[in-house]
ZAMARGU-4260 file (C-alpha; in steps of 0.2 Angstrom, whole numbers, plus 5000, padded with zeros to 4 digits):
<rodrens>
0) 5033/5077/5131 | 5031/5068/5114 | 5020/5079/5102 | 5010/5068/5088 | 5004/5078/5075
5) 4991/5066/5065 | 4990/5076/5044 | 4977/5074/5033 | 4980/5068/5019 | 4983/5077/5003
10) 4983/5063/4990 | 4968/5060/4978 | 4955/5045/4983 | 4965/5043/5000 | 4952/5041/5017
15) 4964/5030/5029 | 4971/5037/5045 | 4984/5028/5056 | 4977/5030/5072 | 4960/5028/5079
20) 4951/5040/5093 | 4952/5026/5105 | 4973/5026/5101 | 4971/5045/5104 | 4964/5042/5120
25) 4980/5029/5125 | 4992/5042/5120 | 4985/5055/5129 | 4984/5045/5145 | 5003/5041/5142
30) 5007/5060/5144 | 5009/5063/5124 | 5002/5077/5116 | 4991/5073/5101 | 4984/5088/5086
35) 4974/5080/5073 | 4970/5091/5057 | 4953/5092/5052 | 4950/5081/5035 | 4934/5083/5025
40) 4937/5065/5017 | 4945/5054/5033 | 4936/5037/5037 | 4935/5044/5054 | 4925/5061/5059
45) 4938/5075/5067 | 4925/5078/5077 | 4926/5059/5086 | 4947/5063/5089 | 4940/5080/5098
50) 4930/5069/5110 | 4944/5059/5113 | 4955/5074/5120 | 4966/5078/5105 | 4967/5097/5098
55) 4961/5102/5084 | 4970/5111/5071 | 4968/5115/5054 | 4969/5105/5038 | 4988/5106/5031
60) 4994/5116/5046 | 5009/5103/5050 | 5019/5113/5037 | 5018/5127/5055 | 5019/5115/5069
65) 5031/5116/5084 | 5049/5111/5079 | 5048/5096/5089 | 5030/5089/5084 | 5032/5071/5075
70) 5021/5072/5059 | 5011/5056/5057 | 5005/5052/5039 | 5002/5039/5028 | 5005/5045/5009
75) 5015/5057/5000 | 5017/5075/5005 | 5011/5088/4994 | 5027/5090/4981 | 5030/5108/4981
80) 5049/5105/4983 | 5050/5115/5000 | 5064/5109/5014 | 5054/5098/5028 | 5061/5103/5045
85) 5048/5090/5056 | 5052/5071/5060 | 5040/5062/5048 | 5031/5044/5049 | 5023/5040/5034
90) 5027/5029/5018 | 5040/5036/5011 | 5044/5028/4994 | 5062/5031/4994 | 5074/5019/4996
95) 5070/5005/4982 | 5078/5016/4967 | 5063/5023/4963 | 5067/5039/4949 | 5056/5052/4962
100) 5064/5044/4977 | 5079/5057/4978 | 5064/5072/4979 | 5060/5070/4996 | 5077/5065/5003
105) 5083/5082/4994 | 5068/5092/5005 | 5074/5080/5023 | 5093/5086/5018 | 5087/5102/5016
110) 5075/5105/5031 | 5085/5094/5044 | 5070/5083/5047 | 5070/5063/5047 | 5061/5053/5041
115) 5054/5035/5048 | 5046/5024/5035 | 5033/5014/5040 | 5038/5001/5027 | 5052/4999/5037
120) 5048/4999/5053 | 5053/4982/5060 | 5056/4973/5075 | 5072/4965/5076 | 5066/4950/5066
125) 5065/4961/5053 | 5047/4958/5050 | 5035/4976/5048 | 5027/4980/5064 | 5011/4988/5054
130) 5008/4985/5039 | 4990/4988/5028 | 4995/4972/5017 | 4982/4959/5018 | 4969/4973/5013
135) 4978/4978/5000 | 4977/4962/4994 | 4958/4958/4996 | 4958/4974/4987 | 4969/4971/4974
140) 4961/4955/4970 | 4945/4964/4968 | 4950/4976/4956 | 4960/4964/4948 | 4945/4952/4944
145) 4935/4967/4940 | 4947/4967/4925 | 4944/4952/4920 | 4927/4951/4922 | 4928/4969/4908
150) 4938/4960/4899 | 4925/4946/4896 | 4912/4958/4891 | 4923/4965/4878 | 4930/4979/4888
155) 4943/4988/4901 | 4937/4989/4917 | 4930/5006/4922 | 4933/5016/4938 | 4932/5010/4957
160) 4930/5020/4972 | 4928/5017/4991 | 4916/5003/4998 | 4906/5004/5013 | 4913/4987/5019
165) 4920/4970/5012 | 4905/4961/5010 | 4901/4978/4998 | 4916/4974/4988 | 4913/4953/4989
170) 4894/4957/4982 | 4899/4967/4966 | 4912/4956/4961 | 4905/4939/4964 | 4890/4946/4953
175) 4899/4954/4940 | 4906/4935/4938 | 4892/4928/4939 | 4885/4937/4926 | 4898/4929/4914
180) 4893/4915/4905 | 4910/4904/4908 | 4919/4894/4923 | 4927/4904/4935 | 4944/4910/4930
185) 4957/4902/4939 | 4972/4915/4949 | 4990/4912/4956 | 4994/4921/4973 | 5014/4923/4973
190) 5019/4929/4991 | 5002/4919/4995 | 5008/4914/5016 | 5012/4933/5020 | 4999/4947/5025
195) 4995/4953/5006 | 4994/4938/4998 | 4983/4931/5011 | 4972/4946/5008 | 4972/4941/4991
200) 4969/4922/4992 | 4954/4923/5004 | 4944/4937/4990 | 4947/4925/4977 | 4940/4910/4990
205) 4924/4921/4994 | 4919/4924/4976 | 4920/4908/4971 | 4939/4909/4962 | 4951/4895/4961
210) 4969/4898/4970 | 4983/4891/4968 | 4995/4897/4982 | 5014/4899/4980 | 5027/4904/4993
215) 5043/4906/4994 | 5048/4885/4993 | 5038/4886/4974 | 5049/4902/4969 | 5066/4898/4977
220) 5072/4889/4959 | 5072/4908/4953 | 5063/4905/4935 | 5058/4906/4923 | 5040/4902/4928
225) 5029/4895/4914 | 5015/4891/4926 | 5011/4910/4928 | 5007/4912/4909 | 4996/4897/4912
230) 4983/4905/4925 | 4970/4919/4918 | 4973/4931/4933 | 4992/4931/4942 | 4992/4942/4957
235) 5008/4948/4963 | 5009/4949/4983 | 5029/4950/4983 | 5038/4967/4985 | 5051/4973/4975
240) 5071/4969/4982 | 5086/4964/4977 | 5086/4949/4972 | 5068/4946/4968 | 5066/4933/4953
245) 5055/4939/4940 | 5041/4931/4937 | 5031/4940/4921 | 5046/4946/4910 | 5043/4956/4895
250) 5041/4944/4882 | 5026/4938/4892 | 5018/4948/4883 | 5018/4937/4867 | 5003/4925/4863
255) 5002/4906/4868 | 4997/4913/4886 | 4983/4910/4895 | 4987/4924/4907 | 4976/4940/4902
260) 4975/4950/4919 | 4989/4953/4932 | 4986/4962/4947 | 5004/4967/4954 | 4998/4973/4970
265) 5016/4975/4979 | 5013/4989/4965 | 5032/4996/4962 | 5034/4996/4942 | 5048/5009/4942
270) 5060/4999/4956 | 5077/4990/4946 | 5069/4976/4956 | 5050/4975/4952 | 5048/4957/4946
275) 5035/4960/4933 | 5044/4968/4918 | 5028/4973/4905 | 5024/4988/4911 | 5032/5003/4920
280) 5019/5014/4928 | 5006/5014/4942 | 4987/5014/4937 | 4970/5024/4944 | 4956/5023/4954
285) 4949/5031/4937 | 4957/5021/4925 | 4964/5005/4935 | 4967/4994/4920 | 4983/4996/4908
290) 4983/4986/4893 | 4999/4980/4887 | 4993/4967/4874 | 4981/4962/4865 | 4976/4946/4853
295) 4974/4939/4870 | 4971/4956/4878 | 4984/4957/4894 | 4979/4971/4907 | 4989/4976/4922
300) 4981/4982/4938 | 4995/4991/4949 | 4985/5005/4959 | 4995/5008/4975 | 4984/5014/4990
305) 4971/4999/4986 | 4968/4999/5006 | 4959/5014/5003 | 4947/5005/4992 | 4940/4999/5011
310) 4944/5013/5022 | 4936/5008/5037 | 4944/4990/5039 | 4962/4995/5034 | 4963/5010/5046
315) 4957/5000/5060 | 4967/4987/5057 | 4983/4996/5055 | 4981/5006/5068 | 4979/4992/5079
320) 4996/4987/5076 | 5003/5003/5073 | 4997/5009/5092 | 5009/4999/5102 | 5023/5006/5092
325) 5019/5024/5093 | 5018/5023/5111 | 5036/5021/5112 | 5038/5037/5103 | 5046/5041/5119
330) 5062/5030/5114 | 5063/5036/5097 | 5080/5032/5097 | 5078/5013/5101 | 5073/5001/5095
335) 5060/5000/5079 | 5061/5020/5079 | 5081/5019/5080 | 5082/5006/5065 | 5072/5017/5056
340) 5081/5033/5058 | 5096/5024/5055 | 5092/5017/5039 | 5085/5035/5033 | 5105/5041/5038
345) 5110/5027/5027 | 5100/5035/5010 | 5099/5051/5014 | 5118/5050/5014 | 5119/5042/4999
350) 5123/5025/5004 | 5109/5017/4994 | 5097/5023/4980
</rodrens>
């Protein structure tokens, strides 16, 4: 029997969950086991998983769960540098040369467990099976907007938190715009034909922001890009790889720019590969803006759970493409499960970093 042991989440500002009561249900008619941990903050009451027939257990209490349960998350765990025995489903961070990447493959060596990125869990196309990205880039064009928007008033953009829905997050913005006495600014959507930049392109649509939409045929020449520096907002829907071009190097920071706000939303600014090279650190729900010029001021949105910005939306929508997937926990070593554990073998060994 398949045990799936849904966490709560430990991080800061982080409400999503990656299956729904109604995905409980299907699991459990399937002949899994299902525990969900209460949570005080998750989008989705305990209470409703306890009417769908999963057991309750106490908040962190994974850390003691049967050797065989299969930890479902979404963020980071807690990093208190203990081994982790348990398989684990979450986003893991790790394999892109990040500096805190080799932490948790040290606790995986350490405990025997495994890991299985969700980032890459791919069918044999190679494409992600779930994925939260086109909220993350409605989101990210929010925030980054919001910026720009403080910026015009002669400011930095002051905190965010969650939003009760989209059309929420689509008010505040198009009014805070609105209340600026100048054209709309106009954006560039790199990545624009996948799921974040999509995201991303259809906020800007809604409050009244011009797009211009690149792909992969407008970046195949590899730079440099001039026609970033000569948009007000850029927003960054590629993620960091080997061989991603880059399209913001440092010296964009100069002036003779009309760029002042980039929203790098595929949000990796410590990878070798991150294409935007002005900055090289996350920002905050509480501080989401970092300023990296001035005389034109440039700001830098990069907050990385921005789908947590709309709770409600992302979870159901990722766990919607998620489900299918879990429910073939039972082959765990086939197929997108076997890809997965496989390319955890390959760093936790060392092969990449």
């Amino acid at each position: 029997m398949v045990h799936l042991w849904v966490r709560a989440e430990s991080r800061a500002n982080e409400d999503r969950v990656g299956i729904t009561p109604e995905g409980v249900a299907e699991l459990l008619g399937r002949g899994f086991a299902v525990t969900v941990e209460e949570s005080p903050r998750r989008v989705i009451p305990t209470a409703a998983y306890a009417r769908a027939g999963a057991t309750v257990a106490s908040e962190g209490s994974w850390v003691t769960a049967p050797g065989d349960a299969i930890i479902l998350g979404l963020k980071e765990l807690p990093e208190d540098g203990t081994p982790l025995p348990h398989r684990h489903i979450m986003f893991g961070h790790a394999y892109k040369g990040q500096p805190a990447g080799a932490a948790p493959l040290d606790r995986f060596r350490a405990g025997g467990g495994r890991l299985y990125d969700l980032e890459y869990l791919t069918g044999e196309d190679g494409r992600r099976l779930a994925a939260f990205g086109y909220w993350a880039g409605f989101a990210g064009a929010a925030v980054s907007l919001k910026c720009r928007s403080a910026q015009a008033r002669g400011g930095i953009c002051g905190p965010v938190g969650v939003y009760a829905s989209k059309d929420a997050l689509i008010a505040e913005v198009r009014a805070e715009l609105d209340a600026i006495l100048a054209p709309r600014p106009h954006a560039l959507v790199i990545g624009a034909r996948g799921r974040v930049g999509s995201g991303a392109a259809d906020f800007c649509t809604a409050v009244g922001v011009p797009v211009t939409r690149w792909d992969m045929a407008e970046t195949a020449h590899g730079g440099p890009f001039p026609e970033v520096l000569q948009h007000e907002v850029f927003l960054n829907c590629i993620l960091a790889q080997p061989g991603a071009p880059v399209f913001v190097p440092a010296e964009a920071k100069n002036p003779g720019r009309q760029l002042t706000v980039i929203g790098d939303i595929a949000c990796d600014p410590t990878s070798d590969f991150s294409p935007i090279k002005v900055y090289d650190r996350t920002t905050t729900w509480a501080h989401p803006a970092l300023r990296v010029a001035e005389n034109p001021p440039l700001d830098v949105m990069a907050i990385d759970n921005l789908p947590s910005m709309l709770p409600a939306e992302s979870s159901a929508d990722f766990a919607a493409q998620l489900l299918p997937v879990l429910a073939r926990l039972d082959q765990i070593e086939d197929g997108a499960w076997g890809r997965a554990s496989a390319l955890f073998d390959e760093h936790a060994k060392g092969g990449r970093s």
